[in-house]
C-alpha positions, 0 to 999 in steps of 0.5 A: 500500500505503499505506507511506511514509518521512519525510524528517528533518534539522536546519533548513538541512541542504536536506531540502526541495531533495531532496524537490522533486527528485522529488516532485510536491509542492513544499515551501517552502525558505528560510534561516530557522529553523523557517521551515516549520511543516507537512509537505509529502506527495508521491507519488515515482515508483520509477525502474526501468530494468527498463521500458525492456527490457521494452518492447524485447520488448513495445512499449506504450501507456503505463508504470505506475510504482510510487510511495512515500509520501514525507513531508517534515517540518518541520526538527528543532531541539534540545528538539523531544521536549519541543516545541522548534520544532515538536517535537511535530507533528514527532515526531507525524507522524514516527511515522505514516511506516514508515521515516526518511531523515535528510539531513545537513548536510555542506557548507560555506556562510557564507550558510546558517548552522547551527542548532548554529553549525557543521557536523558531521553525526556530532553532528547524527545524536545530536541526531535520535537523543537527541529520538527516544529520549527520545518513545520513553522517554515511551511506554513509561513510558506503557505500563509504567503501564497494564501495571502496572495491567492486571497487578493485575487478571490479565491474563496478558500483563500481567506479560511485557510489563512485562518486555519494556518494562523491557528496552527502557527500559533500552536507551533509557537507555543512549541507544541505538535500539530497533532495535538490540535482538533480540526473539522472535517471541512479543515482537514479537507482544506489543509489536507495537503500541508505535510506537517512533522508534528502531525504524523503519529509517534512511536517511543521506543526506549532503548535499555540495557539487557538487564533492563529489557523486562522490566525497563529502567529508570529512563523508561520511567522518566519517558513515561512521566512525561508522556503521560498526558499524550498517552502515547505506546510506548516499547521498551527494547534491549538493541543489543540483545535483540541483535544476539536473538536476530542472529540465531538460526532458528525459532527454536534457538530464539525462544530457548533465548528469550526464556532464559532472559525472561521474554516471551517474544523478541521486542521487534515484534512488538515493534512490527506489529504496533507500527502496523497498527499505528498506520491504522492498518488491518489484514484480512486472509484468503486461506488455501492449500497453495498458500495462506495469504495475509493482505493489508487494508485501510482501517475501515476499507470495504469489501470491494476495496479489499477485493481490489487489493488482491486483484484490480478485476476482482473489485472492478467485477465485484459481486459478494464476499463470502466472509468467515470470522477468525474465531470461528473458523479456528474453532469449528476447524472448516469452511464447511463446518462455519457454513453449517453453523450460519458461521459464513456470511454473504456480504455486499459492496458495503461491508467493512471488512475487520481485521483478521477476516476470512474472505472468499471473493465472488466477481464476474469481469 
């Protein structure tokens, strides 16, 4: 679908170690600042344990997993709005991504040092915030300029959109996120096409030390404490525990791993999954013996339009979906047996498909 999430944070904060954990994409990691000038693009895997059941019930050839566009960017450095570092390319890419997942610094180590000097992720949370609200103060200055020009010559959405921005340039100068602000369907229509940093939605992921990978740390705990009014998700992760889990050679090896420090899951998982989520994205399965297939939607997306996901003619000859629940194909363990039970539904072109449906697409081209 083409949706992706920039992975962001100060240099040394171990961003690129998180991102080689599951992308096919290795990045450079080194300890030197602004050492890495490029971005490094991967295509992630969204774990889902929903595969294993479904194949209790319908043995196959192969699984197809959904993936996300994961976009490791070069680390920020302070002054990056005015091209500090590589400041420019950074806020440029960043705005091409849907979403944002910050890594912060919050462990010790003397042999990787800080950019700021010494670690605290609650102050290197407002230098990311300040460099993305002073871009977004720039594009709207921009905006206000050619509204301002187009008002004269009577554009009739000229004048409100001078409005619109006005209040979103002083929320910015107050140093806070546009995504904090409420807008109306009739202002987010009009000022849909702006881009702004600090509307797109944030992931914290605090990086520990691998004792702290449980439980967290002190650090975690200060992140928590000053984001608790935004009530935002929240990921602790040990980077370097999750390379060490990422290397071995198989699932096995990884839970014998993760048992014995006290995990049930690698935390890129988490990661993955609460990424997904947070592009408001679902998946539905078409389930076989050739392949079980996971495919990705838009939160709300009708059945034609997930039709056309698997096949541009199978929305345009859409005629009914033949839907089955998760819960209900795991538990009467075939096709047949939700059939019997009334448990397969015949949906029309308004049916919003939910997450982890099982669908049957009829069409007629």
């Amino acid at each position: 679908m083409g949706l992706s999430c920039g992975i962001v944070g100060l240099t040394n904060t171990g961003k690129s170690t998180i991102f080689n954990c599951f992308s096919n994409t290795k990045a450079e990691i080194t300890n030197y600042t602004y050492s890495s000038s490029k971005s490094n693009i991967g295509q992630v895997k969204v774990p889902d344990p929903r595969f294993k059941q479904l194949e209790k019930v319908q043995p196959t050839e192969k699984f197809v997993h959904v993936v996300v566009d994961i976009v490791d960017l070069p680390g920020l450095a302070k002054g990056a709005s005015t091209g500090e570092g590589v400041g420019n390319k950074f806020l440029g890419e960043l705005r091409n991504t849907d979403a944002v997942i910050h890594v912060l610094r919050c462990f010790d180590d003397e042999n990787l040092p800080h950019v700021e000097g010494s670690v605290n992720p609650v102050r290197d949370i407002g230098i990311l915030d300040f460099e993305l609200q002073i871009s977004d103060l720039e594009s709207i200055d921009k905006r206000i300029a050619k509204n301002e020009k187009l008002s004269k010559t009577g554009d009739k959405d000229a004048k409100r959109i001078l409005e619109i921005l006005a209040k979103i340039k002083a929320h910015l100068e107050e140093l806070q996120n546009v995504r904090a602000m409420e807008f109306t369907e009739e202002e987010k229509n009009l000022i849909g096409d702006l881009f702004l940093l600090t509307t797109k939605p944030v992931l914290y992921v605090c990086n520990v030390d691998d004792a702290s990978a449980v439980s967290g740390n002190a650090y975690v705990e200060q992140v928590k404490e000053f984001l608790k009014d935004q009530d935002p998700e929240i990921i602790v992760i040990a980077a370097r525990l999750e390379s060490e889990i990422a290397e071995l050679g198989n699932e096995e090896e990884q839970l014998e791993f993760l048992q014995d420090v006290g995990l049930t899951e690698p935390g890129v998982n988490k990661l993955i999954r609460s990424a997904y989520k947070m592009l408001k994205l679902e998946t539905f399965f078409t389930v076989g013996p050739k392949e079980i297939h996971a495919w990705t939607i838009k939160q709300g997306a009708t059945a034609p339009e997930a039709a056309g996901v698997i096949h541009s003619d199978l929305q345009r000859g859409f005629i009914r979906a033949e839907v089955m629940k998760y819960n209900d194909y795991i538990e009467l363990k075939s096709e047949l047996a939700c059939k019997n039970a009334g448990k397969l539904h015949i949906e029309g072109k308004k049916y919003i498909v939910e997450d982890g449906d099982i669908l049957n697409i009829r069409f007629n081209v």
